[in-house]
C-alpha positions in Angstrom: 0.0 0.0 0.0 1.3 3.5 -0.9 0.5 5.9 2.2 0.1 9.5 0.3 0.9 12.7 2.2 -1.0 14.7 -0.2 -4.1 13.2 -3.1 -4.8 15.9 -5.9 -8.4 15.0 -7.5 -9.2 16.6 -10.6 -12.4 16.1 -12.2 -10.8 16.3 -15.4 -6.9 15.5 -16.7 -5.1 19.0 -16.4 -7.6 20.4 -13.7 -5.2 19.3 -11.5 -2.2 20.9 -13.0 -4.1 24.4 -13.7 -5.3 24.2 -10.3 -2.2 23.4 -7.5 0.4 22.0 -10.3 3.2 24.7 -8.3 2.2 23.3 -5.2 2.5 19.8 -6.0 5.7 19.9 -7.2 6.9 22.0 -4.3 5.7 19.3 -1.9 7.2 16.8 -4.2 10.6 18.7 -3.7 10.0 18.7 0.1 9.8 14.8 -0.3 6.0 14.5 0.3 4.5 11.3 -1.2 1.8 12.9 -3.7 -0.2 11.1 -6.0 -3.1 12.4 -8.5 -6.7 10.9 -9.5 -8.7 12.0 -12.4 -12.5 11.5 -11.9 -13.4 11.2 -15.2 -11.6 11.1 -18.8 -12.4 14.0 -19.8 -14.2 12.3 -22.8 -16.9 15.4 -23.8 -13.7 17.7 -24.4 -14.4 19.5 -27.4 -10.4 19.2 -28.5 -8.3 15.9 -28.2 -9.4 12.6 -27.7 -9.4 10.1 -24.6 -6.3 8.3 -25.8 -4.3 11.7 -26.3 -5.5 12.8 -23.2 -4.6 10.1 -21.6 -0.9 10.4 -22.8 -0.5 14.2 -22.1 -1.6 13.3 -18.5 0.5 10.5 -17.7 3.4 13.3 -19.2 2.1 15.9 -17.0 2.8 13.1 -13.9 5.9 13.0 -14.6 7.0 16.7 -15.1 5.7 16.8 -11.7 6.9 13.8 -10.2 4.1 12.2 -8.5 3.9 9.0 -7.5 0.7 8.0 -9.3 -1.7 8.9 -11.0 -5.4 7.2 -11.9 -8.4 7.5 -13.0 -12.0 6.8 -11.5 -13.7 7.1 -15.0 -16.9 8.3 -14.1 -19.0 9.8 -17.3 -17.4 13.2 -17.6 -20.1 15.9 -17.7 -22.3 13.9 -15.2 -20.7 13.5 -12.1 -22.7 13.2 -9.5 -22.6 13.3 -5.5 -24.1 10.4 -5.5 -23.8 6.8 -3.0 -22.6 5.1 -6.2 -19.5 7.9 -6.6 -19.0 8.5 -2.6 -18.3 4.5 -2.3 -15.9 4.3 -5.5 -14.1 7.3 -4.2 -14.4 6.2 -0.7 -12.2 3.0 -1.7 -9.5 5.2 -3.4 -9.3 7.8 0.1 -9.3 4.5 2.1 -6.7 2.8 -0.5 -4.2 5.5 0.4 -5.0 7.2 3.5 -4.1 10.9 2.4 -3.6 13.2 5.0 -4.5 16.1 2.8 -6.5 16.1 0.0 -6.4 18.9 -2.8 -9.8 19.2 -4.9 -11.7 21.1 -7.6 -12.9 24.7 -7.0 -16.6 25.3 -4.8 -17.8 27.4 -7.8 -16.9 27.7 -11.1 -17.5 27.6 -15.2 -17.6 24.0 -15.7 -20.3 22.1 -14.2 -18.4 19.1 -13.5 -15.6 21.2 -11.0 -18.2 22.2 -8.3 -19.5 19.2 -8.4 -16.6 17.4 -8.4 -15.9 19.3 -5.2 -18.8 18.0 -3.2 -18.4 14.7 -4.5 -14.8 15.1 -2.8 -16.6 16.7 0.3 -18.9 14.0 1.2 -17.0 11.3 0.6 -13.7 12.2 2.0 -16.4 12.7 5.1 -17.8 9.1 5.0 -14.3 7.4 4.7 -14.0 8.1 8.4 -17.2 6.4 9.1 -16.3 2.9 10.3 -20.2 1.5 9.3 -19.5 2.3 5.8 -17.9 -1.2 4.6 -15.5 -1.0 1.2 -12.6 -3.8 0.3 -9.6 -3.3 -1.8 -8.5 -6.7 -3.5 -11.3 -8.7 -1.5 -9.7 -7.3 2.2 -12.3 -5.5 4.1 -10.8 -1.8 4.1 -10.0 0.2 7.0 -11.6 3.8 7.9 -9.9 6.8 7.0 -10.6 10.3 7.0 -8.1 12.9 5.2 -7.2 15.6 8.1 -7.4 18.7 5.6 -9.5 18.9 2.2 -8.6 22.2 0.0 -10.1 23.5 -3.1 -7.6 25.0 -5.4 -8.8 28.0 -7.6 -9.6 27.4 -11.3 -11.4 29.8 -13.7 -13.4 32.2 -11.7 -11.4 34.5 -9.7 -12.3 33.4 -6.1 -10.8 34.7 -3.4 -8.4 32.1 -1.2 -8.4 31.3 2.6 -4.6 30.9 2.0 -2.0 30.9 -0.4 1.1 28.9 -0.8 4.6 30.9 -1.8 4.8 28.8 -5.5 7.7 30.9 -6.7 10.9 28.1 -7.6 7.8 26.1 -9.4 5.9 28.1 -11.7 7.8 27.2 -14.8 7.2 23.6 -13.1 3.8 24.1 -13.4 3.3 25.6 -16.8 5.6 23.0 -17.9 2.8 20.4 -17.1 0.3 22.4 -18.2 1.5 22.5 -21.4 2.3 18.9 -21.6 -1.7 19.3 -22.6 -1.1 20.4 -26.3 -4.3 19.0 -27.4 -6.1 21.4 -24.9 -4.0 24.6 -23.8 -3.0 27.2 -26.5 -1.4 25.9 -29.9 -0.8 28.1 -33.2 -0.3 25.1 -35.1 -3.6 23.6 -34.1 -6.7 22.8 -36.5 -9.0 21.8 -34.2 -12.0 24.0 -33.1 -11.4 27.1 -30.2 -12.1 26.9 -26.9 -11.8 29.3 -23.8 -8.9 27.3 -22.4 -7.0 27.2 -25.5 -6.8 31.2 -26.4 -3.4 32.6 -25.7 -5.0 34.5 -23.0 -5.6 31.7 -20.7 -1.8 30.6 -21.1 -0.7 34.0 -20.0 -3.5 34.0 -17.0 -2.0 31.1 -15.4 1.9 33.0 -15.1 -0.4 36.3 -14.1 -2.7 35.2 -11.8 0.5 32.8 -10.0 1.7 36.3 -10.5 -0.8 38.6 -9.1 -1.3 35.9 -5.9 2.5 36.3 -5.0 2.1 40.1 -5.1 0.0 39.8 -2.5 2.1 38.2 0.3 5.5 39.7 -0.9 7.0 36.6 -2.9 7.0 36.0 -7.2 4.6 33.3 -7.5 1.6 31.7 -5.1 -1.5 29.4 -5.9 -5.0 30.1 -3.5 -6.8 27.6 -2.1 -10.1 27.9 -0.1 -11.3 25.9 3.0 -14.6 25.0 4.3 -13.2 24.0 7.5 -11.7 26.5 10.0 -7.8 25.9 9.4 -6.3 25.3 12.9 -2.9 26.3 14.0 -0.5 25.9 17.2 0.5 29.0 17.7 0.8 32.4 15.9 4.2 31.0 15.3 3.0 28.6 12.6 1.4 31.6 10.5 5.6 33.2 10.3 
């Protein structure tokens, strides 16, 4: 069993990478145990295919060095917080008992990422529940509840509970992110436009990065929102 110190879900491949790529990779550094799990293929995608998609993921994984990656292939544009989805996931939080888990944004463009985010929600809730009954290679599975769930920011501007000081790893990140030619911005592609593949999204992800850094004093951060009340020690733990 691989115990992670951090699970990234995405509802889509590259959600993941737009959303905490910088962060990842700076955990990775700090020799956290990370791995990544897309919740669906990302099949409805107006550019690309599932096979290509599939590819410029498993690239993306290794730019940022996680340990995994997988993918719970529920039907992309209907994912649903639903007992069918909360036990699947459930089996992956109790598989490899994450102490954090990073997850889709609370609001956003795309359908799928809020509710994505409750799916996440809810089930990494129930994992803790003991009455709840899930096996992993026919062994009955032991309880587990994350101690932190995040929500990285995607493509509405919402405004963090906290950032994280990304600056060595931006070009990390946008090194991932562009692993995703089929998706992110290409001049030398044919296939139809879409929001995420203008040149202007490309530059948002260095500006925004760039704009969250300006903020608390540093190059380069990522936001994240909480709907728990983060707990520290001391005051010491916020220097």
């Amino acid at each position: 069993m691989i115990k992670l110190d951090i699970l990234a879900i995405g509802a889509h491949p590259d959600d993941v990478e737009l959303g905490c790529g910088a962060t990842l990779a700076k955990e990775i550094k700090a020799g956290k145990v990370v791995g990544i799990l897309d919740l669906t293929q990302g099949e409805l995608g107006t550019r690309g295919t599932v096979e290509i998609r599939q590819q410029e993921a498993d690239k993306a994984a290794q730019i940022l060095g996680v340990r995994f990656r997988e993918n719970l292939n529920l039907p992309d544009g209907f994912i649903f917080n639903n007992r069918e989805n909360q036990l699947k996931l459930i089996e992956k939080i109790r598989q490899y008992q994450p102490d954090i888990v990073l997850t889709n944004a609370i609001d956003d463009r795309h359908t799928d990422h809020a509710k994505a985010s409750d799916l996440t929600t809810s089930a990494c809730f129930l994992s803790g529940l003991m009455k709840i009954e899930t096996q992993f290679k026919g062994q009955n599975q032991t309880a587990w509840r994350p101690k932190h769930v995040f929500h990285y920011i995607q493509w509405k501007n919402l405004n963090p509970d906290f950032v994280v000081d990304v600056s060595a790893f931006l070009e990390v990140k946008m090194q991932a992110v562009k692993a995703y030619e089929s998706q992110v911005f290409n001049p030398n592609s044919e296939e139809p436009m879409t929001p995420i593949a203008s040149s202007n999204f490309l530059d948002s992800i260095r500006y925004r990065a760039r704009d969250l850094g300006r903020i608390i004093g540093v190059e380069a951060a990522e936001g994240f929102t909480a709907e728990r009340v983060v707990a520290v020690k001391s005051l010491d733990d916020l220097l």
